[in-house]
N, C-alpha and C positions, 0 to 999 in steps of 0.2 A: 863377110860379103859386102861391097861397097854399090853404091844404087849408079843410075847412070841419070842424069840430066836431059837428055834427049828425050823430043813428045813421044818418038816410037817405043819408049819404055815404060810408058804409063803400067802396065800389068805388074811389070818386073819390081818397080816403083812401090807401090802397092803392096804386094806383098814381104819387100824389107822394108818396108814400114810397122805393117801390120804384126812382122815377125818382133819386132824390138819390142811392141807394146807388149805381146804377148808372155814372150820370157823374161822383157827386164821392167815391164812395169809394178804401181806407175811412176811412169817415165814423163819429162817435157821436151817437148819439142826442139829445142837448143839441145840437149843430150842424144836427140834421134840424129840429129844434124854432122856432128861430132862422130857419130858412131858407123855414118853410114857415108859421108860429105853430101851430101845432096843437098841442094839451095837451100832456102828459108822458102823460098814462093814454093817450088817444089813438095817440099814438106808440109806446107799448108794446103797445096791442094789436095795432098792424100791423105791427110789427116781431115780435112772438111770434107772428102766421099767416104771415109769410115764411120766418121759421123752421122753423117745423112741418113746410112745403114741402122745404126742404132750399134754397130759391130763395137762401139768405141765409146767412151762418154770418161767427162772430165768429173774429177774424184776433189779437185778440191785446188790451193798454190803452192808451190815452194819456196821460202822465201831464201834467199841470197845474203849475204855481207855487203855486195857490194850495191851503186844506189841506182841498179837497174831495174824496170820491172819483174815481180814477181810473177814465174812460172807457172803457167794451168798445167796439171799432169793429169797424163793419160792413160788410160786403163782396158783391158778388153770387160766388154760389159756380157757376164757370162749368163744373165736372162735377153738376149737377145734372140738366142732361139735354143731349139734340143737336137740334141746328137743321141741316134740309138744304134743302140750294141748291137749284134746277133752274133753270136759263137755256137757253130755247130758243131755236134760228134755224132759218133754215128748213131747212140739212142738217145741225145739228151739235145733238147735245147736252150740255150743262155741268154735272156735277152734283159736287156735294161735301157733304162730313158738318161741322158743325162746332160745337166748346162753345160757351158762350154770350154768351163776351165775346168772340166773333168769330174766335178763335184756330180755325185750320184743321186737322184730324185727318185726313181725306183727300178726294180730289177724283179726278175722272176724267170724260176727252171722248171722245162716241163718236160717229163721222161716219155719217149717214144720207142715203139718197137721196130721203128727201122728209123736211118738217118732219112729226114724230111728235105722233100725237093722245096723249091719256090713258091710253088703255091702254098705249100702247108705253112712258112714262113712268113708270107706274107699276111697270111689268115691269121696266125698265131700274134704278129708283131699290131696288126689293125684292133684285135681284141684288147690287146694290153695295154695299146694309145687309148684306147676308148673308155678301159678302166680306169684310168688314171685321168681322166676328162680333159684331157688335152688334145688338140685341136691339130689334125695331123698336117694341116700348112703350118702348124710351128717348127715342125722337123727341119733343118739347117740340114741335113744327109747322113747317111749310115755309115756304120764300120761292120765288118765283116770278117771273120778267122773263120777256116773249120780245120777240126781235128779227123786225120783220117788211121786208119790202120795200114793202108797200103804200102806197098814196098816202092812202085814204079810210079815217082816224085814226077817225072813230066809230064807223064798222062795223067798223073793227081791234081797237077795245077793247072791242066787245061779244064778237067772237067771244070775246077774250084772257080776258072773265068768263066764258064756259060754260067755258072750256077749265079754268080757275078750278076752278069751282063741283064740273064733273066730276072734276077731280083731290082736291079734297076729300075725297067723297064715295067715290070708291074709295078712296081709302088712308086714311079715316078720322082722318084730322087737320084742323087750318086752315090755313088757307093765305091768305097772304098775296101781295098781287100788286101791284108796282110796275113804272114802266122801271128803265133800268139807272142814268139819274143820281139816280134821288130813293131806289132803294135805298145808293145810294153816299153819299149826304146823309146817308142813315137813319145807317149806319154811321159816319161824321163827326163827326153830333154825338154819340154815343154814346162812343167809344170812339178818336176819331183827332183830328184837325186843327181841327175845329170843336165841341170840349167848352164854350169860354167865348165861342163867338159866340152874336150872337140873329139876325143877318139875313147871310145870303148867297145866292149862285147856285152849285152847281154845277153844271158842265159836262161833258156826256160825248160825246166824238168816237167813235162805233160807225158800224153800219151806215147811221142816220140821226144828224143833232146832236141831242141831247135837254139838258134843264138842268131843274134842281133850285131852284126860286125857294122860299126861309125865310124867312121873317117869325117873328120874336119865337118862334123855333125850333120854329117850326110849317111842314112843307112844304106850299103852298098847289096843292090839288086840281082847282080850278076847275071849272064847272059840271058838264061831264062827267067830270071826273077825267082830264083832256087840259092839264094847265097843263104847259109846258114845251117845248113842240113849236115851238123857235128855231129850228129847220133849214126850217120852213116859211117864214121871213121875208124880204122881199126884200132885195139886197146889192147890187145890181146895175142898172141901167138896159135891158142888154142883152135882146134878147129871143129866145126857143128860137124857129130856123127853123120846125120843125114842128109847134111846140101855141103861139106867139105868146106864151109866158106868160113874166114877168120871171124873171132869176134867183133863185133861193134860197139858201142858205148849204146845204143838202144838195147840190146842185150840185156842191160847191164844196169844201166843207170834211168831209162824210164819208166813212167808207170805202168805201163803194159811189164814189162820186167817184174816189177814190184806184184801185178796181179797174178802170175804165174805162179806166186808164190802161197797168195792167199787162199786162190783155189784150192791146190791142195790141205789148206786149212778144216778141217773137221768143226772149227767153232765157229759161231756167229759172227760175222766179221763188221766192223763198223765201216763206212763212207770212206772212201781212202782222204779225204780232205778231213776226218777226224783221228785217225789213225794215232797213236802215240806207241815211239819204240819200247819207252818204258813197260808199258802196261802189255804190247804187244808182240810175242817172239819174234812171228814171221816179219815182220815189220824190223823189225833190228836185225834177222837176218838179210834183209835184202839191204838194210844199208850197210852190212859188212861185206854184203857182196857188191857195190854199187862204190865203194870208195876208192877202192886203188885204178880203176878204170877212170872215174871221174878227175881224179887227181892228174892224172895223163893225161886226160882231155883240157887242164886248166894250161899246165904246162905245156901245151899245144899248141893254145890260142895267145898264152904270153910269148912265148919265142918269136911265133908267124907274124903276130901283128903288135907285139911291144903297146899296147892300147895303154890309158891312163888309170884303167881298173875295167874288174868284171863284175858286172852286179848279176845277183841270181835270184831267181823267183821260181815257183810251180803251183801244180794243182793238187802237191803232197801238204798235209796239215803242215804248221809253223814248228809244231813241238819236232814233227820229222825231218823238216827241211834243215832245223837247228841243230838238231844231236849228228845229219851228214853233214855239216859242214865243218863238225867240231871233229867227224873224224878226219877230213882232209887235211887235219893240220897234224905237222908243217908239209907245209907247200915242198912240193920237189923243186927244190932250187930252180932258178932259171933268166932268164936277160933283165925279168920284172924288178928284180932285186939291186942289179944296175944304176946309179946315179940316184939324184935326190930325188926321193918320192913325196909329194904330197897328198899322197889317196891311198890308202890301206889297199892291197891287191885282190881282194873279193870284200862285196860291199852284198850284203842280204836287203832286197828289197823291204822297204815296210808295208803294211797292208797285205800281206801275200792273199788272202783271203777274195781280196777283191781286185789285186792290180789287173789280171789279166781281161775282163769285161771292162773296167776301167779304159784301159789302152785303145783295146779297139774303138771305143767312144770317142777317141782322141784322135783316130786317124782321118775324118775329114778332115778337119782343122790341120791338121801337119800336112797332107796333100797339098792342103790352098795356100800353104808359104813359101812353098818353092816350084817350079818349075818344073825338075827334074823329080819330085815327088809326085806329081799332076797322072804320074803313068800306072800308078796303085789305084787310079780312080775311074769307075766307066761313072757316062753321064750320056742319060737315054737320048737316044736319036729324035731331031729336033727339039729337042725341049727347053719351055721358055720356064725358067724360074724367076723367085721374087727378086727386088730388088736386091737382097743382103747378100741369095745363091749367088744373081750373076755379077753381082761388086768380087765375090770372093772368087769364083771360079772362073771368071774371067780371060782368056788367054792372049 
């Protein structure tokens, strides 16, 4: 993306500014210049309002060969403020505090007998700023996922907007609202495994399969803001005894899937995030039922969108996530395999444990770089924030 020169661009300015620091720093100025053409004066003025903010702060010089001055580089200064997680499900809450280059300060899960509305979140997330003695104007804005069980995605993701809008608006911040794989993307390209791609898929094996479809490092929203929803796709020919409908890859491949299994389990069953196929039958049968499906679903998403790779992540242990992905192999042939590759064609997130509260921590910050991201974000009516909120959120 190239900046524009014109004063009506100050916003647009700003945040490909702020974006370069973020992912390619540190960076100096002359490099931003280069990367983006926008003046020198230009670039000075959006680098002296990130500063101002505290969003920014110089790390040290770079020195050159040639007998020019040496370069101040630049940096996103990630104690400038805190970004907190919330991921809901329907009885469990996930919340966590975190700086701003995704790095985690604390976290905690607290099980509930029914999914908690807004007040109960807000209640929940004030206690836990309060634990942790931190000062809740330090908040920069929240991220937001919930996991749901329902079938009927657009009346799921309207409610998921009031639930939004309301959360905002009590606690006085913005908020931003993804699932769990395109905040896992968010974080990705930001700060993990996909800094130098422009197109991928990520994939997240949760309660339902969701994925994360990037184009030219844009995650793409589709009409209703429902792009991603591969666990709806069929995999299958077979058809359900009692609703006659094909199978889907949720079926098959998510953890609701995998719970159908252990229910009928007679023995003690561990956390499904500790789960090992090894030690666990029901558990290695679902990844023998969960692979030829998933396999389809891979060869799917390469044919449709030739992406640069697919990274995968979930809320199943590492030991599980590892022994399904070693049954995928080999890959059902397909266009991925075409011309010279420089990225391996499924790439396993690291940290699986923690990427997905991770991410969503990361979705302010990705909202406030681009423009077309700004619509993943409510920000309560009239509200005046500090100076760093309205540097960043600025339109």
């Amino acid at each position: 993306m190239k900046g524009s020169n014109a004063k009506q661009n100050k916003a647009v300015n700003l945040r490909l500014v702020l974006t370069q620091i973020v992912t390619l720093g540190p960076i100096s100025r002359a490099d931003i210049a280069r990367n983006t053409l926008l003046t020198k004066q230009t670039i000075t003025n959006m680098v002296e309002a990130l500063l101002a903010v505290n969003l920014v702060e110089e790390i040290g010089v770079k020195r050159t060969e040639s007998a020019g001055k040496p370069s101040k580089m630049l940096c996103l200064n990630k104690h400038a403020a805190f970004t907190c997680a919330m991921r809901v499900s329907p009885n469990l809450l996930e919340l966590g505090l975190y700086y701003l280059n995704g790095e985690c300060h604390s976290q905690t899960t607290k099980g509930l007998i029914t999914q908690p509305n807004a007040q109960d979140i807000k209640q929940e997330l004030e206690k836990f700023i309060a634990k942790n003695d931190i000062s809740f104007e330090a908040i920069f804005a929240g991220g937001l996922s919930i996991q749901t069980d329902q079938t009927d995605a657009i009346s799921q993701h309207q409610v998921n907007q009031h639930l939004q809008s309301q959360l905002s608006e009590l606690l006085n911040l913005p908020i931003a609202l993804e699932n769990t794989a395109s905040a896992c993307a968010a974080y990705q390209m930001l700060f993990g495994e996909a800094k130098t791609l422009h197109n991928f898929v990520y994939l997240h094996l949760g309660n339902k399969v969701e994925a994360a479809v990037v184009y030219d490092r844009q995650i793409m929203l589709g009409q209703n803001g429902l792009t991603g929803a591969i666990g709806d796709i069929f995999v299958t020919p077979d058809q359900d005894e009692s609703t006659a409908e094909l199978g889907t890859l949720n079926k098959y491949a998510s953890i609701n899937a995998l719970k159908t299994f252990l229910d009928g389990c007679n023995e003690d069953t561990l956390p499904i995030e500790q789960l090992d196929p090894l030690s666990h039958p029901m558990c290695k049968k679902w990844i023998t039922q969960a692979t030829e499906p998933l396999r389809i679903a891979i060869h799917t998403l390469e044919s449709l969108l030739n992406t640069q790779t697919i990274i995968i992540g979930s809320d199943i242990s590492e030991a599980c996530l590892d022994a399904l992905i070693s049954s995928l192999r080999p890959f059902i042939p397909s266009i991925a395999q075409l011309g010279k590759r420089d990225i391996v064609r499924l790439i396993k997130v690291p940290n699986i444990d923690s990427i997905a509260l991770t991410g969503i921590a990361t979705l302010p910050l990705h909202a406030a770089l681009n423009n077309k991201n700004m619509q993943t974000l409510h920000i309560p009516p009239f509200w005046s924030g500090s100076a760093l909120q309205s540097t960043v959120f600025s339109q």
